[in-house]
Steps between C-alpha positions, in 0.01 A plus 500: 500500500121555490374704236195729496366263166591232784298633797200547238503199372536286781304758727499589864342163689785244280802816630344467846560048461848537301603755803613770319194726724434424845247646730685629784412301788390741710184576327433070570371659810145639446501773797810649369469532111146646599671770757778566161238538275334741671845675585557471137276788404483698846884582413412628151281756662745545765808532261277712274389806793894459601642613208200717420572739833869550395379598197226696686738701689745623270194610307427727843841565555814534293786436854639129509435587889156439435450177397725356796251638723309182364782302634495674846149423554529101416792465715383670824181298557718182408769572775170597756302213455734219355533331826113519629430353099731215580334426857185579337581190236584257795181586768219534217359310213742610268200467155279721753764790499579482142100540432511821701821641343404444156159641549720827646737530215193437266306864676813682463572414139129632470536766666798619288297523194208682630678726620689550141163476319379765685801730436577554853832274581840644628841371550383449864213326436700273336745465733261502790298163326816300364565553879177351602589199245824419623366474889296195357764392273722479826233251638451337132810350491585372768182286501485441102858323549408284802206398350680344167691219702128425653422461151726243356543185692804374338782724659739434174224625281527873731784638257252421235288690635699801557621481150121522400473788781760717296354388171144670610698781593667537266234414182308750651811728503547458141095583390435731782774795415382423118152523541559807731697683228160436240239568738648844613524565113174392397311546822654713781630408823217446721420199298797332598447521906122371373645188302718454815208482776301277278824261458501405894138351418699204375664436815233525726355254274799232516509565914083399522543213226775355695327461811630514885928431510619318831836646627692409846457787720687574809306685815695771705539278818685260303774779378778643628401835736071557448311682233603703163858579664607115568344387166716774299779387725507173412458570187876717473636281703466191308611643178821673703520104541492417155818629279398411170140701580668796637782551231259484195268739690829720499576431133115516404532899693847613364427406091178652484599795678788624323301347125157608547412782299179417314360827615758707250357302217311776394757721476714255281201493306410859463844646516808280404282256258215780384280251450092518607242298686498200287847427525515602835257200608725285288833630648279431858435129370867419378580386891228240476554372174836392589340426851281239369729321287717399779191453704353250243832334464501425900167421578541175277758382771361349801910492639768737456860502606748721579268732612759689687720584199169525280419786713807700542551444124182626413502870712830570388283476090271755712792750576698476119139525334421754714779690409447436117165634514663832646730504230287432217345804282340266262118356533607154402769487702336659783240214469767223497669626829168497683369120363888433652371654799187335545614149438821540770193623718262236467803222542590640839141531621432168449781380683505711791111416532547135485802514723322663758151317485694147511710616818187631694250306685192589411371621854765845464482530132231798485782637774828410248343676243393810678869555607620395136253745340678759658803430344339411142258773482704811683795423283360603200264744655769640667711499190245687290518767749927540457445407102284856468728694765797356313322619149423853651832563567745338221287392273216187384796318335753540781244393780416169325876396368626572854214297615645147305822587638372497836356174490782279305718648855237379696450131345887523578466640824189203612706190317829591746288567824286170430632217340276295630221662256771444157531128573155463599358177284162486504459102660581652854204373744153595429295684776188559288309218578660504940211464769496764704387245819291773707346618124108569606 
């Protein structure tokens, strides 16, 4: 067992030879660990304005209705514009489109804190902006995930990489909600959406140091039908092709639907707990700090197997510590149940991320991921609105207990209808690295 008097001694450059650290080899590839860096501290700012508007609104308004109106206006613009992002990913330069969406979500982070600076914001303000942020978002993703197989040129380093994906995430999870609790103490809340504009500064940076990205791109005469329509049509139709794509999509939808109720955290917070701002940001960060355990623990594994039962295994965690946090009336405990949470989380988005990236060519990946995104991003969207109708009419605890239910029935539910997905192994073929033969 290595001590700490161990580690000190022998120091970080001798653990790094004996193999007791490793650098996770997706940041071996230059273009990459500059893109995570940059990600890095764009999601602290990011995590930090999220948690900050919950906050933000139950400080406006004291109805659990409220808040979900946050969730409303993520999803809609995600189930509008999903498809078009994934097309989007395929036709253009996919580091071109993530320039403009960054710079979009960077204006409307600024514009959120002018506007409380100057004493003038309103609950629709605030829903009309996070709006205007999710439109790019939609686009964001879809290109931001293409791009990372572009990236790495060894296709058994791209779990790696998604393990360091979630570990960005969710390090930035576990300062942002932190620092957001101490900056609305000491500061006020406009400084957070401030902090957050300057933090997409780093990746702009990381997308001009990296330089132009070559991707295979597919013109319209070469798919199925002509224009937007046949691109988005190929695009369903190959993943209606692909089993083990289209039942984690379901799973990914059905878990996070029934579990997601982040947007009650302030009222567990406030009202069960009757704790303050501090410990709220902490209670916001307890997701991530379990998230980036697991995260850590995967990204030193450049192969994993069993991925199939891996998965499953890890969303039913999501439903029982779901449920646990409902129970719980206790801040510890509370905190425990949402680090359970985060690290079932951050085990199934890796998995379902590398499954998907290694079964799609790279010409109708932008395209895969649009259609995904609506799955992965309107499930919990979607949930947050039924958490906070749910909470208005039974209760905060009832909604989110319920919840956990709900998704161990559908991890049952997902493992009958698609088998295929449990036994899945992990050393099925590899499509990352295919030629797409008419590929511009």
């Amino acid at each position: 067992m290595v001590t700490i008097s161990y580690i000190l001694e022998i120091g970080e450059h001798e653990l790094l030879k004996k193999g007791f650290i490793k650098i996770p080899p997706a940041l071996h590839h230059r273009r990459y660990a500059l893109l995570w860096g940059g990600l890095l501290i764009s999601v602290t700012g990011s995590q930090m304005q999220l948690w900050a508007l919950f906050w933000h609104i139950r400080t406006l308004s004291d109805q659990p209705i409220a808040v979900s109106g946050i969730g409303l206006v993520r999803v809609v613009p995600v189930l509008i514009f999903s498809l078009l992002a994934g097309v989007a990913a395929d036709r253009y330069n996919r580091r071109s489109l993530i320039i403009v969406t960054q710079t979009t979500m960077m204006l409307e982070a600024l514009a959120l804190g002018l506007l409380t600076l100057w004493g003038h914001i309103q609950i629709w303000h605030i829903y009309l902006l996070t709006g205007i942020q999710a439109v790019a978002g939609a686009f964001d993703l879809p290109a931001r995930q293409s791009l990372v197989p572009n990236l790495i040129t060894r296709p058994e380093d791209l779990s790696s990489a998604f393990s360091m994906n979630s570990i960005a995430q969710d390090l930035g999870a576990v300062v942002g909600p932190g620092l957001s609790g101490l900056v609305i103490s000491y500061f006020g809340q406009y400084e957070v959406y401030i902090l957050n504009a300057v933090s997409f500064l780093a990746v702009l940076l990381a997308l001009f140091l990296m330089g132009p990205i070559p991707q295979q791109i597919k013109s319209d005469a070469q798919v199925t039908g002509s224009g937007t329509l046949g691109s988005i049509k190929e695009g369903i139709q190959y993943i209606l092709s692909k089993p083990i794509i289209l039942s984690s999509m379901v799973l990914d939808f059905w878990a996070t639907f029934f579990s997601s109720a982040n947007t009650l955290l302030p009222f567990v917070a406030r009202d069960i707990l009757n704790v303050g701002a501090i410990q709220y940001g902490w209670l916001s960060a307890s997701q991530s700090i379990g998230g980036v355990i697991a995260d850590f623990i995967l990204s030193q594994r450049a192969k994993i197997r069993r991925q199939g039962t891996l998965l499953f295994a890890a969303v039913t965690l999501f439903g029982i510590a779901t449920v646990l946090f409902g129970i719980s009336r206790v801040f510890w405990l509370t905190m425990l149940a949402l680090a359970g949470v985060g690290a079932a989380d951050a085990v199934s988005t890796i998995l379902r991320n590398t499954i998907r990236q290694l079964q799609t060519p790279d010409y109708i990946r932008g395209r895969m991921t649009g259609v995904v995104q609506i799955f992965f991003s309107g499930g919990p969207q979607l949930g947050e609105i039924e958490s906070g109708l749910v909470a208005q009419a039974f209760g905060t605890p009832i909604a989110i207990i319920s919840g956990g239910i709900g998704c161990v029935i559908a991890v049952a539910l997902v493992a009958l209808r698609w088998p295929e997905l449990r036994k899945y192994n992990g050393d099925e073929p590899i499509l990352a690295g295919s030629k797409n033969p008419a590929a511009a």
